[in-house]
C-alpha positions in Angstrom: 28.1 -45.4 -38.8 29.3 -43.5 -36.1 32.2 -45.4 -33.9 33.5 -44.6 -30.6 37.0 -45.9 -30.2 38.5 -46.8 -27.2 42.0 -48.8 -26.3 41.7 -49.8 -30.0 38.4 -51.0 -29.0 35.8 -49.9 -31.5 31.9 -49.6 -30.5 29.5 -48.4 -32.3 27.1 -45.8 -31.1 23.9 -47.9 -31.0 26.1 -49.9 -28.7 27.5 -47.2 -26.5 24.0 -46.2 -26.3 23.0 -49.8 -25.4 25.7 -49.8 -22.6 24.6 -46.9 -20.9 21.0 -47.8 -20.9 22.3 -51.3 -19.2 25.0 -49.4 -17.1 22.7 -46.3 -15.5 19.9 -49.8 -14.7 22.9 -51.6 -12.9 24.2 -49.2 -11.6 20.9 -47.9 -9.8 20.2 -51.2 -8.5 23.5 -51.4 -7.0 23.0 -48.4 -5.0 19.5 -49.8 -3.6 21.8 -52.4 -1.6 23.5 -49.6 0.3 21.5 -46.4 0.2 19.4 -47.0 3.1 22.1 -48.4 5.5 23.2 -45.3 7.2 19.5 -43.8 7.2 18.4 -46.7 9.3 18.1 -44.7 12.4 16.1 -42.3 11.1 13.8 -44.7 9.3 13.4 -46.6 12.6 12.5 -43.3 15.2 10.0 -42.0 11.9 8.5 -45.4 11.1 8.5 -47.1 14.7 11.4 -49.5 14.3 12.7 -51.5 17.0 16.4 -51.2 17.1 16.7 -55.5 16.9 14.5 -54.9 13.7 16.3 -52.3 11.6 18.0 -54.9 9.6 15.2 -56.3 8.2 15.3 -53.4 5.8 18.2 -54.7 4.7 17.5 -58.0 4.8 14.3 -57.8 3.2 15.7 -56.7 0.0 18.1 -59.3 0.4 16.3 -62.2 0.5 14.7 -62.4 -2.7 17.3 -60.7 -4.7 19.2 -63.8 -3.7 16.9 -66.2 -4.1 15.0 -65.2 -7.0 18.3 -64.2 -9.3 19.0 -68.0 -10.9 15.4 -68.8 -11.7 14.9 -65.2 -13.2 18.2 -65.6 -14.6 16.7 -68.7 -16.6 13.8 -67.5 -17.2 14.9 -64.5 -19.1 16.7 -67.0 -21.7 13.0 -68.4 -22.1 10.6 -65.7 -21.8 13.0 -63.1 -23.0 15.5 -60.5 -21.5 14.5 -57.6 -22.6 11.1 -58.2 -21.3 12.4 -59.2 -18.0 14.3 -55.9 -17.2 11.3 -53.8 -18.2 9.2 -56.4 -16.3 12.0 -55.5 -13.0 12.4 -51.7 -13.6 8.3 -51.5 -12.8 8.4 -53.5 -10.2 11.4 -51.4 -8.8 9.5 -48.2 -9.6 6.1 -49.1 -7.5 8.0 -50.6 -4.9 10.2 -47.5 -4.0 6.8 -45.0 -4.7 5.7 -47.3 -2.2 8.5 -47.5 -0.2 8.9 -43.5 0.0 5.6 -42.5 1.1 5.3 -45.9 3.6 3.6 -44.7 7.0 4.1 -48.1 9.1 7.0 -50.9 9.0 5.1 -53.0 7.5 4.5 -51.6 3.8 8.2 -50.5 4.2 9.3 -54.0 4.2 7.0 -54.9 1.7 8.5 -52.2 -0.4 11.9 -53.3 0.2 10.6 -57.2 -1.1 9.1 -55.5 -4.0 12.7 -53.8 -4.8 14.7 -57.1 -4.2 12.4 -58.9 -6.5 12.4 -56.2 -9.2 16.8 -56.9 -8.8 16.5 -60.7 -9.4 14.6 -60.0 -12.3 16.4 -57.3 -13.8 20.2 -57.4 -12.9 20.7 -61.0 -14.6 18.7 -60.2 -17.8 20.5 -56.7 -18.1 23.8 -58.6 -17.9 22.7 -61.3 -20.4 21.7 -58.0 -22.5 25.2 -57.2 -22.3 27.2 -59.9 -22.6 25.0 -60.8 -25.7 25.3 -57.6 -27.4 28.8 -57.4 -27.0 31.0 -60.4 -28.4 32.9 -62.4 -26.5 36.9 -60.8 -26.2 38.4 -57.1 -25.5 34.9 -55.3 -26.6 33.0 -57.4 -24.2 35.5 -57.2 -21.4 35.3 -53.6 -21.6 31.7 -53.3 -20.9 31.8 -56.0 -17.8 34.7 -53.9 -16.7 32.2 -50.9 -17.0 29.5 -52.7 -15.4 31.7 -53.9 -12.8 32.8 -50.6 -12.1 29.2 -49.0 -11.7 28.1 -51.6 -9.9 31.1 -51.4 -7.3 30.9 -48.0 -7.5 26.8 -48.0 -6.8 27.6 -49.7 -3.3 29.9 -47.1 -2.3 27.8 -44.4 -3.8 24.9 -45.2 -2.3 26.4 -44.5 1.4 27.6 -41.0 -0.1 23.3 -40.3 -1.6 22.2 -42.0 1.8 24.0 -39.6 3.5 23.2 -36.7 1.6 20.1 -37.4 0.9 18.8 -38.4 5.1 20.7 -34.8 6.1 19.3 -32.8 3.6 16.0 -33.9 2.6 14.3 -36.6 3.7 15.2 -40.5 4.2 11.9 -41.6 1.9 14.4 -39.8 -1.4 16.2 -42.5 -1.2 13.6 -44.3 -2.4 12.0 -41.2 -4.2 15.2 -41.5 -6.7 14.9 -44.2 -8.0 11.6 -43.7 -9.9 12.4 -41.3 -12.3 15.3 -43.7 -13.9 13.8 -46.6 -13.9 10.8 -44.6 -16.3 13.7 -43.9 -18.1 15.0 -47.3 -18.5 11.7 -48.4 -19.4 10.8 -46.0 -22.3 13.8 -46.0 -24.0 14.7 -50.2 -23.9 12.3 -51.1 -26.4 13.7 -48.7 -29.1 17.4 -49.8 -27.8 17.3 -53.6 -27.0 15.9 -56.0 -29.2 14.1 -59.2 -27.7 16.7 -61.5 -26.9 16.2 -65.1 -26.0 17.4 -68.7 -26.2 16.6 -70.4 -29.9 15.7 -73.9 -28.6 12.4 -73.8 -26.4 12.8 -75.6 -23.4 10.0 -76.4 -20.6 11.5 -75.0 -17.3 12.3 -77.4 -14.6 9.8 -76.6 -12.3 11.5 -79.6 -9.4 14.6 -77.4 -9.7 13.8 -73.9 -9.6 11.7 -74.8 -6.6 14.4 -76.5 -4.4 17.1 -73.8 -5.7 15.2 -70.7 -4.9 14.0 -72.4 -1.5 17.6 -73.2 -0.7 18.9 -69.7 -1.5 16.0 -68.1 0.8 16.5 -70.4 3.2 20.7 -69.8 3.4 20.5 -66.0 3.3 18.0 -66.1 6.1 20.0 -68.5 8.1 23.0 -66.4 7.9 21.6 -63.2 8.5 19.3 -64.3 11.4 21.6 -66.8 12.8 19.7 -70.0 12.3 21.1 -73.4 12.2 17.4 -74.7 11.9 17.3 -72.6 8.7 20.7 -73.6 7.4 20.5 -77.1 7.5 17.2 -76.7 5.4 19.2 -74.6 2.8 21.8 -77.5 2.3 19.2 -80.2 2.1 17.6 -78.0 -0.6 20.4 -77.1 -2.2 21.8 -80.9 -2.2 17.9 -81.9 -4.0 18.4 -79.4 -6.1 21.9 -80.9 -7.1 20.5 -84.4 -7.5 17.5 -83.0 -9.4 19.8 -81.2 -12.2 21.4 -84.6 -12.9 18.9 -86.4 -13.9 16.3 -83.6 -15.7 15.6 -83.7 -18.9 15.7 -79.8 -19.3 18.0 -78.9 -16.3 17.2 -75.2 -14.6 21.4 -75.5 -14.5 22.9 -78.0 -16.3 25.5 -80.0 -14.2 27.7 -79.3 -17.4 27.5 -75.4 -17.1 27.8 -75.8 -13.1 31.1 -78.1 -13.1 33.0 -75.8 -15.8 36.1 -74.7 -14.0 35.9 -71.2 -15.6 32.3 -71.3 -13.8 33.4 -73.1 -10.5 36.2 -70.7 -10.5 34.9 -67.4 -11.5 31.7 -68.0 -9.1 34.0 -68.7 -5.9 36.4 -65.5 -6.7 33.0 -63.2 -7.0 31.8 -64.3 -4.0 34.9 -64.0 -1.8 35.4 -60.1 -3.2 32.0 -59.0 -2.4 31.7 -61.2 0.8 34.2 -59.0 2.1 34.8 -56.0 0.4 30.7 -55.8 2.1 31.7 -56.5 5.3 34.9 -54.2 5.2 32.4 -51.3 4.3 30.7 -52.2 7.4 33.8 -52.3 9.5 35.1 -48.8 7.7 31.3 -48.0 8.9 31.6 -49.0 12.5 35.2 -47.7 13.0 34.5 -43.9 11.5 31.1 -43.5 13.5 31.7 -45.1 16.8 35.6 -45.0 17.2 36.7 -41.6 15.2 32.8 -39.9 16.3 32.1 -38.9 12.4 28.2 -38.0 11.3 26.7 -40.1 8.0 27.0 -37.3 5.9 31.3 -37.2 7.1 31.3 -41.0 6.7 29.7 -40.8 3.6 32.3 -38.6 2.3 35.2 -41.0 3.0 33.3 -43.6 0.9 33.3 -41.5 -1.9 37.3 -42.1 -1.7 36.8 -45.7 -2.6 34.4 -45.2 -4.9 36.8 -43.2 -6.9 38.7 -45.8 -6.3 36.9 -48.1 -7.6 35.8 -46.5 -10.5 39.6 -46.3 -11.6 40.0 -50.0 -11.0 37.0 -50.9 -12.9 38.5 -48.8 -15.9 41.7 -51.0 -15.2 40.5 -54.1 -15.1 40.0 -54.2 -19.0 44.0 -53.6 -19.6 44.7 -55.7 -16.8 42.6 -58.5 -18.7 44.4 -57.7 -21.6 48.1 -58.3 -20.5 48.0 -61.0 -18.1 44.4 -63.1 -19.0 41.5 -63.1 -16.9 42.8 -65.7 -14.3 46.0 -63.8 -13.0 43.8 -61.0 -13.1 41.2 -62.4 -10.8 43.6 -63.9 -8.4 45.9 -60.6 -8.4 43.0 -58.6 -7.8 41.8 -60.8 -4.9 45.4 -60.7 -3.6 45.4 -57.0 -3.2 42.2 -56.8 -1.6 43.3 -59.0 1.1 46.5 -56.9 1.9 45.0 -54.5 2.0 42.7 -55.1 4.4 45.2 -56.8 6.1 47.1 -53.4 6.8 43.8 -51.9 8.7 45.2 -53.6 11.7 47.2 -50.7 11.9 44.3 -48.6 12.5 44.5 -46.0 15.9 41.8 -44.4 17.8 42.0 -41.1 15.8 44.8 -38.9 14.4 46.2 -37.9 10.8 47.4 -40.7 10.2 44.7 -43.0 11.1 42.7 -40.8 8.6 45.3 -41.2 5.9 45.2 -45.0 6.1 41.7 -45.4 6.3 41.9 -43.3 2.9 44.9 -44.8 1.3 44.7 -48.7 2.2 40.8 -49.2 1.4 41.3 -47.5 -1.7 43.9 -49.5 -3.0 42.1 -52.5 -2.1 39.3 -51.2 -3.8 41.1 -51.1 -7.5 42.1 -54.8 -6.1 38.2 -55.5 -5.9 37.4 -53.7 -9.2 39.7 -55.9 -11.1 38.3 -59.0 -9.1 34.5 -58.1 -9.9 35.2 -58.2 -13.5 37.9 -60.3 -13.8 35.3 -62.9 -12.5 32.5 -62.1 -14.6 34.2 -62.3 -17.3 35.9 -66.0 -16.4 32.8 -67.1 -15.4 30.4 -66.0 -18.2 33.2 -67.3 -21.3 33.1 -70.1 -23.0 29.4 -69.9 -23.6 26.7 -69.9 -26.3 24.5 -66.9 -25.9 21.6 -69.5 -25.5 23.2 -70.2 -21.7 24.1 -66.6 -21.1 21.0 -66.0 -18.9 22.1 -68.8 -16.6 25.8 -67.6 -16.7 24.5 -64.5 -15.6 22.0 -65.1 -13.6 24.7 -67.7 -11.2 27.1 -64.1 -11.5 24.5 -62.0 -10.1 23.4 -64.9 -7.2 26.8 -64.9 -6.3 27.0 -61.3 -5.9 24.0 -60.9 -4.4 24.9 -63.5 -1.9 28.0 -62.6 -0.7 26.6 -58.8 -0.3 24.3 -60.6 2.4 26.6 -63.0 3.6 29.4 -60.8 4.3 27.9 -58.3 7.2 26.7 -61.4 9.8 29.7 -63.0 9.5 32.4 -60.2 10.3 30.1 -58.7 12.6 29.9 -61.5 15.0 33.7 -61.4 15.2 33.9 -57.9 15.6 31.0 -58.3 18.4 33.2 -60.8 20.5 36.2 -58.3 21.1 36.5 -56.1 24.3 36.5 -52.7 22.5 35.3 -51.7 19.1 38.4 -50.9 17.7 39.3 -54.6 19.1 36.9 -55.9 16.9 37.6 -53.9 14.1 41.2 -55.4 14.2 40.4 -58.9 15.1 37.8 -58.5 11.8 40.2 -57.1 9.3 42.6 -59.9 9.8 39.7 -62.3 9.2 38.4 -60.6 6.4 42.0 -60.6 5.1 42.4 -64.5 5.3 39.7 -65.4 3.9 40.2 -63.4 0.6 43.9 -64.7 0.7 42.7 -68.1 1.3 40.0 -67.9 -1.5 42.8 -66.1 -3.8 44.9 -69.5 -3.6 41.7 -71.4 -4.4 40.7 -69.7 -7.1 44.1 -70.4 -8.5 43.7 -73.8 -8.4 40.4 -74.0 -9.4 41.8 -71.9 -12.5 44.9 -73.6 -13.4 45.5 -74.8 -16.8 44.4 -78.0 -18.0 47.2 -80.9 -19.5 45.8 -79.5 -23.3 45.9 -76.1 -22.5 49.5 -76.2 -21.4 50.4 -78.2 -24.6 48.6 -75.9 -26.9 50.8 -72.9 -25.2 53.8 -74.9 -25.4 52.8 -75.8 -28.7 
């Protein structure tokens, strides 16, 4: 058979053809999340949007791609993965048709539902496609560090289509986009991707995946809308949910899976990269177009900086992986990140050389992210039979997916209670830094070698 060799890594070319079927779905997906952000203006003068309610475009993706993702997840190991994907690339196809010709706010946001249920059902079985396809060592970190890179990338990217797209055409090609692939994804998976799914049949904890899901919805919505009403109602649910998982008899998450360090850890380091790599895309956002006067379709054009970026670090990562293990890895990559954003404190109100840093610091913390995003998917998907993938995969993506959401309220409240945007944007950065910095050190902990481990290396 035909082998594609790469780092010493050999794949063969059903597999190469498997990964870019999985890839090009991610990666679309990703750029979903982002594509619409600097378009929101014109969708709201075309569509009748109050300025207060633009973000509910955002957020009404949001909401049930967070919530939904660990039930999918779980479900996919039951029902079947590869039926789940095709099952989310047609909900993601009639939702952006719908989306794209949408005369009134209201079918948009319906549309914009549509597409963040079609990525809780799709992005966790695609993974658990991948990671079950691909064996657990160097081959299998060098398609999460592909995935990871495409899906950083797709967040980036889809500021640069936004842009283009909105200036050239027409805001509804955002949406208009997305059709064509996802028919592609779903004609050619069932030749590509046989039916994966757990051996043992298990009834699926109904108590669970109710008080789970209904805690997610209820914590994204809290933080993006402000509510402590709504937050306290997410940690009650998600506390249930907790006490529910110990005594089930066929656990949505087993308290087993969920206490793993390589779980705790991994989970916590994904969600303090995107938390605020997010939010530092808004900031970069907020400081080009209000401070330095640039257009979308200029701003747009920066981000494709750190997309390149990113797309080097996510070829990294792998090597990275490699030399030092996935836990320095993680925690390095976390580390740069921080600094990185750290050093935007330097930013000025215009200039050369406020232009070079904006280029040169985020894009350095972007190979920091890259080698984060992977680094934790692969520490927090080892260590696990392929019949608990869907669940590894499906906590990945909820982590993701929530710190994507979380990340934007949070920074912009601080940047809100300075005295000038470019106040703001300072006081933010050096938030945004801590906390990665802060999470970075907990990670490590989380991560550290057991007693046995250390005796087996010494050994």
């Amino acid at each position: 058979m035909t082998a594609l060799t790469v780092d010493r890594i050999t794949m063969t070319t059903r597999q190469r053809l498997v990964l870019m079927l999985l890839l090009g779905s991610q990666f679309m997906l990703a750029v979903d999340f982002s594509i619409l952000n600097v378009a929101l203006p014109e969708i709201g003068k075309g569509l009748g949007f109050s300025m207060e309610n633009l973000q509910w475009i955002a957020t009404a993706m949001m909401l049930p791609s967070a919530g939904f993702t660990l039930l999918f997840g779980r479900i996919a190991d039951l029902a079947g993965r590869r039926r789940m994907l095709l099952a989310g690339m047609v909900l993601l196809a009639a939702g952006s048709l719908a989306g794209g010709l949408a005369e009134s706010p209201g079918v948009l946001l319906a549309a914009r539902v549509a597409q963040g249920l079609a990525a809780a059902l799709a992005t966790p079985a695609a993974l658990s496609l991948l990671t079950t396809s691909f064996p657990e060592g160097p081959l299998r970190d060098r398609a999460l560090g592909l995935n990871g890179t495409l899906m950083s990338a797709g967040f980036t990217a889809g500021a640069v289509f936004g842009g283009l797209l909105t200036d050239l055409l027409s805001w509804r090609w955002a949406f208009f986009v997305n059709v064509p692939v996802a028919a592609a994804v779903v004609l050619a998976a069932p030749g590509l991707l046989p039916e994966s799914r757990a051996e043992e049949r298990t009834g699926l904890d109904v108590p669970g995946a109710l008080t789970v899901t209904g805690g997610m919805l209820a914590l994204v919505y809290g933080v993006t809308t402000a509510s402590w009403p709504a937050l306290a109602l997410a940690v009650a649910l998600l506390a249930a949910f907790w006490l529910i998982e110990r005594r089930a008899a066929a656990p949505l998450a087993p308290i087993g899976v969920l206490t793993r360090h390589t779980v705790r850890g991994g989970n916590l380091g994904g969600l303090v990269t995107f938390t605020m790599e997010s939010s530092l895309i808004f900031l970069l956002t907020l400081y080009l177009q209000d401070v330095l006067s640039y257009t979308p379709l200029q701003t747009g054009l920066v981000f494709a900086v750190l997309g390149a970026a990113a797309f080097a670090g996510g070829l990294l990562a792998p090597r990275v992986i490699g030399r030092v293990g996935n836990r320095a890895a993680l925690v390095g990559g976390l580390v740069l990140q921080g600094v990185a954003t750290g050093s935007l404190v330097l930013l000025g109100q215009g200039g050369a050389g406020s232009l070079i840093l904006v280029l040169a610091v985020p894009a350095a913390g972007a190979v920091g992210h890259l080698v984060a995003i992977v680094s934790y998917m692969v520490t927090a998907t080892s260590g696990l039979p392929d019949s608990e993938q869907g669940l590894a995969t499906g906590l990945a993506s909820m982590t993701q997916q929530v710190g994507v959401t979380l990340g934007i309220p949070v920074i912009s409240a601080v940047v809100a209670a300075g005295d000038s945007v470019l106040a703001g944007v300072h006081t933010a950065t050096l938030v945004n830094a801590a906390i990665v910095l802060v999470g970075a050190a907990a990670v490590r902990w989380i991560l550290r070698p057991s007693r046995n481990e250390v005796f087996r290396d010494r050994s």
